[in-house]
TIFI-562061 format. One record per residue (C-alpha): residue number from 1; x negated, y, z. Coordinates in pm, 1 decimal. Layout:
<nodes>
(node NUM; (X; Y; Z));
...
</nodes>
This chain:
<nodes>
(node 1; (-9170.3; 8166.6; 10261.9));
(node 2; (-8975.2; 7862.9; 10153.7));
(node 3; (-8628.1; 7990.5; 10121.3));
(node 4; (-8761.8; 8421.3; 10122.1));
(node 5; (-8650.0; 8639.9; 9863.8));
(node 6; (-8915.8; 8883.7; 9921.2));
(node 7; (-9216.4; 8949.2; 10204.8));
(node 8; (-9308.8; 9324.4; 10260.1));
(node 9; (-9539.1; 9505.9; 10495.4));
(node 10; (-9420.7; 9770.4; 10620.8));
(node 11; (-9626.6; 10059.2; 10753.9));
(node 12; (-9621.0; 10407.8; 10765.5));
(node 13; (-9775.0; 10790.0; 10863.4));
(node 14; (-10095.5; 10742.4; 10694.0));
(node 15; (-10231.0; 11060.7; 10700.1));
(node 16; (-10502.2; 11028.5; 10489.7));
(node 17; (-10734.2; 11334.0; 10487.3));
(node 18; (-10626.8; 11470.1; 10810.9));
(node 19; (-10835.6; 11719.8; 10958.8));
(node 20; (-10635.6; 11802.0; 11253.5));
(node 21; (-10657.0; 11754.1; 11647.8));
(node 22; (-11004.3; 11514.1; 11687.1));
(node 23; (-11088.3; 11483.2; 11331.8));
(node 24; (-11129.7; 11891.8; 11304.0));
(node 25; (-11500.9; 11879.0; 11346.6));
(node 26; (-11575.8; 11580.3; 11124.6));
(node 27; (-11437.9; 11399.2; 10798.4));
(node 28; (-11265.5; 11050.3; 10923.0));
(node 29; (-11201.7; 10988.3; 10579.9));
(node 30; (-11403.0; 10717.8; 10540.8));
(node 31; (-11189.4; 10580.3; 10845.7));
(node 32; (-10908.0; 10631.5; 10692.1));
(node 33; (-10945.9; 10452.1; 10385.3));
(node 34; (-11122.0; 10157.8; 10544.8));
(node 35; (-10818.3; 10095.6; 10734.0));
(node 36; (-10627.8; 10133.8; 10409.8));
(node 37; (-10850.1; 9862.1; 10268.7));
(node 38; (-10756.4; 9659.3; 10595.1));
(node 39; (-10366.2; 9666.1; 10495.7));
(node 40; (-10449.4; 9572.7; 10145.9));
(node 41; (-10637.9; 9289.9; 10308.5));
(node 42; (-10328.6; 9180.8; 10566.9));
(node 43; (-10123.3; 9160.3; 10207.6));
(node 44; (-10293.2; 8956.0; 10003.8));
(node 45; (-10378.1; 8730.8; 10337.5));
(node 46; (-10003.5; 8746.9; 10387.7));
(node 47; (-9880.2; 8669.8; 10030.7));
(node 48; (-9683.8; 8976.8; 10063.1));
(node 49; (-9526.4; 9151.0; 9747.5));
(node 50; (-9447.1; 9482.0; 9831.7));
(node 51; (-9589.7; 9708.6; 10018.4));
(node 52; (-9391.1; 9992.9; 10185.8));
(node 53; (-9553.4; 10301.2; 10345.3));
(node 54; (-9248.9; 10508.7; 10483.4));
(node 55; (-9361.6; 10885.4; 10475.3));
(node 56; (-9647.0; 11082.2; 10555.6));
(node 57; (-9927.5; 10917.9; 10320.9));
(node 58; (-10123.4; 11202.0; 10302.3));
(node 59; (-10181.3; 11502.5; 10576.5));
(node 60; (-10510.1; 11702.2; 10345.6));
(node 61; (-10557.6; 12067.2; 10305.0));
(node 62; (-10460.0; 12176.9; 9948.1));
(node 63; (-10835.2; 12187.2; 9826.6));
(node 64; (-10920.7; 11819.8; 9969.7));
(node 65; (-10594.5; 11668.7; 9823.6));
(node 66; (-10675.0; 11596.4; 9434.6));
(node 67; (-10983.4; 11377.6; 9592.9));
(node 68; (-10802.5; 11237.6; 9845.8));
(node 69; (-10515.1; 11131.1; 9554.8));
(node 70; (-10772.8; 10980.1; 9336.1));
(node 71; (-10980.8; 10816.3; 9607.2));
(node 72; (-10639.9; 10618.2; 9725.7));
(node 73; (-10518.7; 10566.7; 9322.2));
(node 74; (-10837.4; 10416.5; 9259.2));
(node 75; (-10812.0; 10180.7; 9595.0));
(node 76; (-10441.0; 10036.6; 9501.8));
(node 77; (-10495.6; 10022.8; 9157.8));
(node 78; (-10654.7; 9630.1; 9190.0));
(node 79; (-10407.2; 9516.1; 9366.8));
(node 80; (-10103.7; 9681.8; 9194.2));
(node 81; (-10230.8; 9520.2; 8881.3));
(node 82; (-10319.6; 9154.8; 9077.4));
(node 83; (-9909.0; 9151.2; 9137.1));
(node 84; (-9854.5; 9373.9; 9459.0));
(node 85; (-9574.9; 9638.3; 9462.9));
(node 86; (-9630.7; 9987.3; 9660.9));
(node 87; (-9358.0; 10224.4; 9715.8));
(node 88; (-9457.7; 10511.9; 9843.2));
(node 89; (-9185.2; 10721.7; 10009.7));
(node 90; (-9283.5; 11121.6; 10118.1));
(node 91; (-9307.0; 11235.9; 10470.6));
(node 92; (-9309.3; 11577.8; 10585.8));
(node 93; (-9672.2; 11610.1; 10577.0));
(node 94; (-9691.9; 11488.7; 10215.3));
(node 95; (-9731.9; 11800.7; 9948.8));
(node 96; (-9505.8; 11711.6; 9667.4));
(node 97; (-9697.1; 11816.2; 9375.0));
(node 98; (-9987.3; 11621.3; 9468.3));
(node 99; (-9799.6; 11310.2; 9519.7));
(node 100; (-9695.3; 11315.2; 9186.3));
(node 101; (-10047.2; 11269.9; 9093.4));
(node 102; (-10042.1; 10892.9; 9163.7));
(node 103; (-9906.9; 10751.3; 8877.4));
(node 104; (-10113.5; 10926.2; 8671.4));
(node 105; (-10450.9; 10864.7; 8818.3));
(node 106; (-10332.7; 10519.8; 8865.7));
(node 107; (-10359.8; 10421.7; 8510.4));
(node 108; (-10197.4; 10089.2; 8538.4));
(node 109; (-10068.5; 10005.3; 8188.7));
(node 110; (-9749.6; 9934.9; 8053.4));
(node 111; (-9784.7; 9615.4; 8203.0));
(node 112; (-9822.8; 9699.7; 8586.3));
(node 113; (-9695.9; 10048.2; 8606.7));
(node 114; (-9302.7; 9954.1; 8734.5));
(node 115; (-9464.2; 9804.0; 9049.1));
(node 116; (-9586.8; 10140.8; 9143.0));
(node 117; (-9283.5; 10320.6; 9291.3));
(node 118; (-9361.3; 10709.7; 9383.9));
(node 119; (-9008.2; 10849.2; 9520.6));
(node 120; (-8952.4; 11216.5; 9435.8));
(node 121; (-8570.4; 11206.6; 9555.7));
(node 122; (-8341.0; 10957.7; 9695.9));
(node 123; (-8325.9; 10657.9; 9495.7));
(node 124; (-8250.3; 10312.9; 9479.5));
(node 125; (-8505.8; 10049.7; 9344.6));
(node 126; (-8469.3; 9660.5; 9290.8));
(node 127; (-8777.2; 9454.9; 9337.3));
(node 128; (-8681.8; 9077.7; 9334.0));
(node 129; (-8309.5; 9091.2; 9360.4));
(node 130; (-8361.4; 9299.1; 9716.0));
(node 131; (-8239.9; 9637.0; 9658.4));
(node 132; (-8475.2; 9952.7; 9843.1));
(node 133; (-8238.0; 10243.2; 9889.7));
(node 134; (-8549.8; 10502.9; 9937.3));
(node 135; (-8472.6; 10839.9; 10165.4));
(node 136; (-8773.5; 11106.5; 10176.1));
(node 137; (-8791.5; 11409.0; 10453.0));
(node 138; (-8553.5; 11614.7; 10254.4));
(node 139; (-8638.5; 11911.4; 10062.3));
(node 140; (-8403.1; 12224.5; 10114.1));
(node 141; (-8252.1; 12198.5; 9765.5));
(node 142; (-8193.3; 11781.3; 9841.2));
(node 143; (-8007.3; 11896.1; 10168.5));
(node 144; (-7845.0; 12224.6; 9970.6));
(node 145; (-7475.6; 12029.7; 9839.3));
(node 146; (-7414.6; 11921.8; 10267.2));
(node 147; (-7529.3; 12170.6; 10457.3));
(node 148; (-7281.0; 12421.3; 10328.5));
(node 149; (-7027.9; 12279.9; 10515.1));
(node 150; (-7225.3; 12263.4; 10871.3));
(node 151; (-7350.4; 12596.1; 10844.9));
(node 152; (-7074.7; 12731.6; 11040.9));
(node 153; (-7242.2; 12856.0; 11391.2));
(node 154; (-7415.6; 12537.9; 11505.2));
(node 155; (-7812.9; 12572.9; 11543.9));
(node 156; (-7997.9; 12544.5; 11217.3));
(node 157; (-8149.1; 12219.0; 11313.7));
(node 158; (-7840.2; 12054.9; 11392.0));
(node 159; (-7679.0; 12211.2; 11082.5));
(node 160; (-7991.5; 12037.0; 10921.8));
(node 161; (-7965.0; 11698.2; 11075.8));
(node 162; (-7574.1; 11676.2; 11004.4));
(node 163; (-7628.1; 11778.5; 10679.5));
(node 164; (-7892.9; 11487.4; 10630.5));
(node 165; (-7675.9; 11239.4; 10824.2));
(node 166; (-7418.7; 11284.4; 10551.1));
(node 167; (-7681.5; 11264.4; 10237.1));
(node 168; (-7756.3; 10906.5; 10442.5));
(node 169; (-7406.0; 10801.8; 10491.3));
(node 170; (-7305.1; 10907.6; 10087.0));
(node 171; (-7638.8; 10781.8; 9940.9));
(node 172; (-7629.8; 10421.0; 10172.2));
(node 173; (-7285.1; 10333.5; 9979.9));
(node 174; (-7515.1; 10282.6; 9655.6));
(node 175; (-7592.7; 9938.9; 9863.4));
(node 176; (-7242.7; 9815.1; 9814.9));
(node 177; (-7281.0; 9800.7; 9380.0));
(node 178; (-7595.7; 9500.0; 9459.2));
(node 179; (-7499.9; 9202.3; 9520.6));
(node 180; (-7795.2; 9095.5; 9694.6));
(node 181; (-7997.2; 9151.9; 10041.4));
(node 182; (-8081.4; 9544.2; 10055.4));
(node 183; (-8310.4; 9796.4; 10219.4));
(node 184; (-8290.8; 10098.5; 10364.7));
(node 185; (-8571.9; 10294.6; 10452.1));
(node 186; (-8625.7; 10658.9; 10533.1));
(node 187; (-8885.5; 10917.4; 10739.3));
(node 188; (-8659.1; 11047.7; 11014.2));
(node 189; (-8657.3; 11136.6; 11376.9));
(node 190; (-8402.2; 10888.3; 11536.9));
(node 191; (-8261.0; 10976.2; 11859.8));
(node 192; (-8355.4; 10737.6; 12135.3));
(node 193; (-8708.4; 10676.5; 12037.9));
(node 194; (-8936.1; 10679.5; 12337.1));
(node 195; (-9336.2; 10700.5; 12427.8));
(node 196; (-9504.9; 10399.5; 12556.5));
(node 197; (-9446.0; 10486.4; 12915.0));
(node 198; (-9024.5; 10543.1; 12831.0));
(node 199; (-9011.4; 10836.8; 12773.6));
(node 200; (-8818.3; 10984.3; 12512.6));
(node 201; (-8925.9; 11221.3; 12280.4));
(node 202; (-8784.7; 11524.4; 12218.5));
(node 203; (-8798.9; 11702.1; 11870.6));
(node 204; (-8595.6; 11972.5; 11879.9));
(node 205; (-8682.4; 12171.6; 11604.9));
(node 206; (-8689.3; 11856.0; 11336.3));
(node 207; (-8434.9; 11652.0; 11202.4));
(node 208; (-8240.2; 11419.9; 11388.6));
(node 209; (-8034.8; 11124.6; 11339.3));
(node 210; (-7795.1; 10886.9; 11552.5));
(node 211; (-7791.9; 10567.0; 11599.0));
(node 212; (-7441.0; 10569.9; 11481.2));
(node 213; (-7587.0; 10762.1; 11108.7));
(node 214; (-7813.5; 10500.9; 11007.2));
(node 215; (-7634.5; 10266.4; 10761.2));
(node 216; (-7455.2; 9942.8; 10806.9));
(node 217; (-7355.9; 9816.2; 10499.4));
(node 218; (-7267.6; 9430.9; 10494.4));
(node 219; (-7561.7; 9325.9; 10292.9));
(node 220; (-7827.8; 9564.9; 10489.5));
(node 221; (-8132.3; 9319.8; 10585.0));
(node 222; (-8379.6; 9588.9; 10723.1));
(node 223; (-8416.2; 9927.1; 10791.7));
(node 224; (-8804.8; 10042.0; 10775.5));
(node 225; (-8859.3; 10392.4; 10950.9));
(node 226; (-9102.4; 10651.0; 10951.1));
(node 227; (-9242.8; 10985.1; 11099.7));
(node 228; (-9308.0; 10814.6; 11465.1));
(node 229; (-9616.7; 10730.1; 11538.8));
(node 230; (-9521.2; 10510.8; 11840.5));
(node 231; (-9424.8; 10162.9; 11705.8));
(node 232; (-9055.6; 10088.8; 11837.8));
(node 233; (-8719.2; 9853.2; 11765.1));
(node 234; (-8454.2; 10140.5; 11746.5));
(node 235; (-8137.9; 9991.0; 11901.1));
(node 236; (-7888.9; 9919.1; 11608.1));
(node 237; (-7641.5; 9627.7; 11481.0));
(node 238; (-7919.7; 9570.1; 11233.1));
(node 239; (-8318.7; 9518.9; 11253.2));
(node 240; (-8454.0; 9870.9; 11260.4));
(node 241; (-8809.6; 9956.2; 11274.3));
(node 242; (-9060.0; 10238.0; 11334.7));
(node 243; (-9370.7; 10053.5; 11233.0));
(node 244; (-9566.9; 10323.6; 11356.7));
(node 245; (-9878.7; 10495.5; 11297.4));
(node 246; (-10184.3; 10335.7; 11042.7));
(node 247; (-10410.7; 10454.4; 11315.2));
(node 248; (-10438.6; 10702.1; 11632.7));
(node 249; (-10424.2; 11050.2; 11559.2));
(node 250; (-10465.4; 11304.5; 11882.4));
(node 251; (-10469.5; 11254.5; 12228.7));
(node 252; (-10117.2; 11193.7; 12250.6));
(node 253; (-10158.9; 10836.7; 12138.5));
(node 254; (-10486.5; 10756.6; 12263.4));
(node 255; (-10423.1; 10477.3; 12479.2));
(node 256; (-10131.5; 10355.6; 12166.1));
(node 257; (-10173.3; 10023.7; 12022.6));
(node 258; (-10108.5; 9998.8; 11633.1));
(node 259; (-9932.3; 9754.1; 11419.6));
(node 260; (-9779.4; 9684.4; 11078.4));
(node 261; (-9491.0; 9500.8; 11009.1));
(node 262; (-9440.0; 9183.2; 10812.6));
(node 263; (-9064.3; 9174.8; 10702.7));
(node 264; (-8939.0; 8815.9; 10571.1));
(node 265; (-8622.7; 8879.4; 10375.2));
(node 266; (-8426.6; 8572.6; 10297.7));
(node 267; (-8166.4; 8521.3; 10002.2));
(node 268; (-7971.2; 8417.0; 10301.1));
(node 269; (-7973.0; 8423.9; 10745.0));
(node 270; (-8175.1; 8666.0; 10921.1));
(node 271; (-8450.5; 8882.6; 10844.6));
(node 272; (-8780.1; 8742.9; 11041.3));
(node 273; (-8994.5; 9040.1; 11142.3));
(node 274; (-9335.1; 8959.9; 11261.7));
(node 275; (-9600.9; 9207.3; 11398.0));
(node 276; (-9953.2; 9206.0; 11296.7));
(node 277; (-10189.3; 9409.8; 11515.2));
(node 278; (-10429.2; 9701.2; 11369.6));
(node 279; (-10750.0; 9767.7; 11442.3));
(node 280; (-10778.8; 10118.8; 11578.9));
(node 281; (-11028.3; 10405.0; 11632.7));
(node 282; (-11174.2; 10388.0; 12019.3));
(node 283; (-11079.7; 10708.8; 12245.7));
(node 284; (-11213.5; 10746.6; 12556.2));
(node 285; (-11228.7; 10982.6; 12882.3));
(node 286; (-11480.4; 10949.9; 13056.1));
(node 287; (-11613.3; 11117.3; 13381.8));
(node 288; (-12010.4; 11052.7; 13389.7));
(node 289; (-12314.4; 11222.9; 13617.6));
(node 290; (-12677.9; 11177.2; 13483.1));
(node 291; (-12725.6; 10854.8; 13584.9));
(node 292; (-12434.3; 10711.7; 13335.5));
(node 293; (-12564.9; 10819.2; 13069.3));
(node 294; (-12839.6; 10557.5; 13068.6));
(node 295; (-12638.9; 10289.1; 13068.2));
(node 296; (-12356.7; 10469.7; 12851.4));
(node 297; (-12410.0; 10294.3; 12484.7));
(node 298; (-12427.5; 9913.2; 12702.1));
(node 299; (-12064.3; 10017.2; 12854.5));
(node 300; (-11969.5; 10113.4; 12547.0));
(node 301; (-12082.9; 9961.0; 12222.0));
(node 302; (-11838.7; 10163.1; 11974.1));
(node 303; (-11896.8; 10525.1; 12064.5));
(node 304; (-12042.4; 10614.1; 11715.7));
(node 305; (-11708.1; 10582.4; 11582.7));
(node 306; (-11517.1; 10674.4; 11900.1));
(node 307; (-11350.1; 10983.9; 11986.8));
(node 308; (-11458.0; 11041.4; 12318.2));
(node 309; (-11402.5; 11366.9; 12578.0));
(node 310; (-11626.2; 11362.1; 12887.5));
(node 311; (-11673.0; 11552.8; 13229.7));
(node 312; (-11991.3; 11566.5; 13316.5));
(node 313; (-12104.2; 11612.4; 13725.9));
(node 314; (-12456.9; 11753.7; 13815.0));
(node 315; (-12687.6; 11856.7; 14033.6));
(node 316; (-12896.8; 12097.3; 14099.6));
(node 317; (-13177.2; 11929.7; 13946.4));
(node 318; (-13001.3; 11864.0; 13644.3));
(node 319; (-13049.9; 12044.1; 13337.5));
(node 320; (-12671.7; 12062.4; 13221.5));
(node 321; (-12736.0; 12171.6; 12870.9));
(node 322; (-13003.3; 11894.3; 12833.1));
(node 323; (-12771.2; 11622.5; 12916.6));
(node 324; (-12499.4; 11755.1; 12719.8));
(node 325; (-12730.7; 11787.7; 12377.5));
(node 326; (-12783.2; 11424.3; 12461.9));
(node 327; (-12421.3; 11319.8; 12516.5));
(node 328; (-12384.4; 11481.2; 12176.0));
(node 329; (-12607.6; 11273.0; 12023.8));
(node 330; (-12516.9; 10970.5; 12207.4));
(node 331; (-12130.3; 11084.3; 12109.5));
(node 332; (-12148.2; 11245.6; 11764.8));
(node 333; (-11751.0; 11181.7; 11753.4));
(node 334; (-11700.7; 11409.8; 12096.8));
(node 335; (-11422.0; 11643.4; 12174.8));
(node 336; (-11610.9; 11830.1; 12452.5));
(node 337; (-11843.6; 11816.9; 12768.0));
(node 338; (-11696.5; 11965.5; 13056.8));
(node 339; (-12006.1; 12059.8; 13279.0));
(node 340; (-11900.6; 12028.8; 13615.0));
(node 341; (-12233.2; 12252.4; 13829.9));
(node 342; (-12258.7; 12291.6; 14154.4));
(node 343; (-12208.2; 12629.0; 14307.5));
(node 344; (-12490.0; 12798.3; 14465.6));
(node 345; (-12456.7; 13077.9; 14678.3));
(node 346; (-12796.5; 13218.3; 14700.8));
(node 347; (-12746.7; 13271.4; 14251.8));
(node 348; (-12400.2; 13399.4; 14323.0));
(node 349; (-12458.7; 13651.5; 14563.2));
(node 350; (-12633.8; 13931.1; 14308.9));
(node 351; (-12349.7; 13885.0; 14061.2));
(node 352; (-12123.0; 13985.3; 14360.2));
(node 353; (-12364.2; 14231.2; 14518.4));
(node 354; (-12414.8; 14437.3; 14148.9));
(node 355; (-12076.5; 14456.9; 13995.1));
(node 356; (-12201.0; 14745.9; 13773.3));
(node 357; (-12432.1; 14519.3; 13611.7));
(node 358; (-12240.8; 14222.1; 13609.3));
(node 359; (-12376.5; 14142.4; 13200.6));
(node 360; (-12712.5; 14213.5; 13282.6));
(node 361; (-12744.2; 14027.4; 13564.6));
(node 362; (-12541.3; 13679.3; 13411.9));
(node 363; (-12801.4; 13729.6; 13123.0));
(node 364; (-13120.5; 13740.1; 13325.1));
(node 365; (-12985.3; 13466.1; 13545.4));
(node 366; (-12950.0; 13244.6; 13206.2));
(node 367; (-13278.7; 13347.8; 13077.7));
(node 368; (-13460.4; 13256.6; 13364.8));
(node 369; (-13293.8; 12930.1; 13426.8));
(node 370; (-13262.7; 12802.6; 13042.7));
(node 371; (-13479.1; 13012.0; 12860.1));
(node 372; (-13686.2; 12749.2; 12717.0));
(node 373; (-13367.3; 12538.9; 12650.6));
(node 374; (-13292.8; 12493.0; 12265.2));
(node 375; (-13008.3; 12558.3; 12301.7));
(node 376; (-13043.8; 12885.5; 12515.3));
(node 377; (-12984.3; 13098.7; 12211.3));
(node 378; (-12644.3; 12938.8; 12156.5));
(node 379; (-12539.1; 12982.0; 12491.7));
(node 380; (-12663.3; 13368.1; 12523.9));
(node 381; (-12440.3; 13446.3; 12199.5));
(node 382; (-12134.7; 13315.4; 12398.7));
(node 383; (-12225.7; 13414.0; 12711.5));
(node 384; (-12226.7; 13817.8; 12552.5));
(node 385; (-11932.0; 13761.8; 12353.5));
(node 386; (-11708.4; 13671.7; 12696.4));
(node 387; (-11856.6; 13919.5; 12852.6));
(node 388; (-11760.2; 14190.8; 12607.5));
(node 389; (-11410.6; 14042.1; 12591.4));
(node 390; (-11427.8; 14122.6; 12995.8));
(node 391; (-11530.2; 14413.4; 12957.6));
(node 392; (-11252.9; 14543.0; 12663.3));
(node 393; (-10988.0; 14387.9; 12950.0));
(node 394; (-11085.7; 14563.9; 13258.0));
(node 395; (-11151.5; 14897.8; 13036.4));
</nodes>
């Protein structure tokens, strides 16, 4: 960093204390904050002085937020006081009122407490003569003075996005009054951005900005984005840059690699922007029969943190329920066994030959072939409760 004015690591969409998708039968928060610690880590290996998470920190329900808060407070709080700047910008996900709560919990001291930036509106910073012009996911009354004038008949999220293309364009002109390199970052949906097969996405009903909105003011270095989860180079005169996602977060992104993004900006020349891989949770389909499942934790050494869905093929020999209490086990991160049994037509035929006792003959079928199953109880319970939804339908 010979001739840089300033290193940051830029990263984004958190979403610590998410309980949404995979993580809605277990608490990933551990997870979560590891791979906080890991960024924290990447810095200080880095030399990097600030540390800019664009939108989206946190993703907790209201009564797991105030722990969540502390939990990260108490994590940044070292290196916040060892030298290391944090701004942390809100995302749509991120509650407000809660987010607030960092600088108090963070007890830094007179000393450390203006390297701790928390944005509440749009604002611009300086941190070592580079000057952050900081855009959150707009609040109605942020968006209130523009969209007046788009109201007019055009749908309401185009009325929105015009509205917030014109907060950019009048807030970005703040960059002009430093005479230094600047920074622009916001959490946005940017047209063009695209899956990792090409696709592009589509968000409809959210915000939306052009290409041609985003800001390109003479002394613009960087512009750090947010609110994608796919990391991407948006196609602009200057660097622009989803960093993407801290981790994987549904299904959506399961085969997604992750990164963060090491920004060089120089007092003068262009910004050097180098990519630093992430180490990410494990998803996995798989399609097993019995015999896989012997062999299942040597072919795969990480399921106890992976999130894993599975088909599962029998026979008639098998004992389905059996094997799936011991994928469970062997899985205790799954999203589902699909059981796929063989059909028998000689255990078919009374179900079709009785339809008057359809529920009595499904239950004695299941308590003569799983009776003694642990699990038998479990599956009776569900087994009554479809078949008195049938039975309200064909009433």
């Amino acid at each position: 960093m010979s001739d840089t004015t300033l290193r940051i690591l830029h990263t984004a969409d958190w979403h610590l204390g998410t309980r949404r998708g995979p993580f809605a039968r277990f608490n990933a928060e551990d997870d979560q904050f590891a791979a906080v610690e890991r960024m924290l880590t990447l810095a200080q290996e880095h030399d990097v002085q600030v540390l800019l998470v664009a939108g989206d920190v946190f993703d907790a329900q209201p009564r797991d937020l105030p722990a969540v808060t502390k939990r990260l407070a108490q994590m940044l709080a070292p290196s916040i006081k060892d030298g290391l700047h944090v701004i942390l910008l809100p995302g749509n996900h991120d509650r407000r009122e809660h987010f607030r709560m960092m600088r108090a919990l963070l007890d830094l001291g007179d000393e450390a407490s203006h390297r701790l930036v928390v944005v509440e509106k749009p604002d611009v910073v300086t941190i070592e003569n580079v000057a952050f012009a900081l855009v959150p996911y707009p609040t109605k009354e942020a968006l209130a003075p523009y969209l007046e004038k788009h109201a007019g008949g055009a749908p309401h999220n185009v009325a929105l996005g015009t509205a917030y293309a014109d907060l950019v364009r009048t807030f970005s002109q703040r960059l002009t009054q430093h005479d230094g390199p600047a920074v622009f970052c916001a959490h946005v949906t940017v047209a063009g951005v695209t899956t990792p097969s090409g696709h592009e996405l589509n968000y409809d009903s959210d915000l939306r900005l052009g290409t041609a909105d985003l800001p390109r003011i003479d002394n613009l270095a960087y512009i750090a984005l947010g609110h994608i989860h796919q990391p991407q180079e948006i196609s602009h005169v200057l660097p622009c840059h989803y960093s993407g996602s801290l981790d994987r977060l549904d299904w959506g992104e399961w085969r997604d690699e992750k990164q963060a993004l090491l920004v060089d900006i120089p007092t003068q020349g262009a910004t050097v922007i180098t990519s630093l891989p992430l180490d990410v949770t494990p998803y996995y389909k798989l399609d097993l029969t019995p015999a896989d499942i012997l062999t299942l934790t040597d072919d795969y050494t990480d399921l106890d943190r992976a999130i894993v869905k599975i088909t599962l093929t029998c026979t008639e020999d098998d004992n389905p329920l059996a094997l799936r209490r011991t994928l469970l086990e062997l899985c205790p991160r799954c999203n589902g066994v699909d059981l796929n049994l063989p059909e028998r037509e000689d255990e078919l035929k009374p179900l079709v030959e009785s339809p008057d006792n359809i529920g009595g003959t499904t239950l004695g079928y299941l308590q003569e072939q799983f009776g003694s199953d642990p699990d038998y109880d479990e599956l009776k319970a569900l087994t009554q409760q479809f078949l008195n939804e049938l039975s309200e339908e064909t009433a």
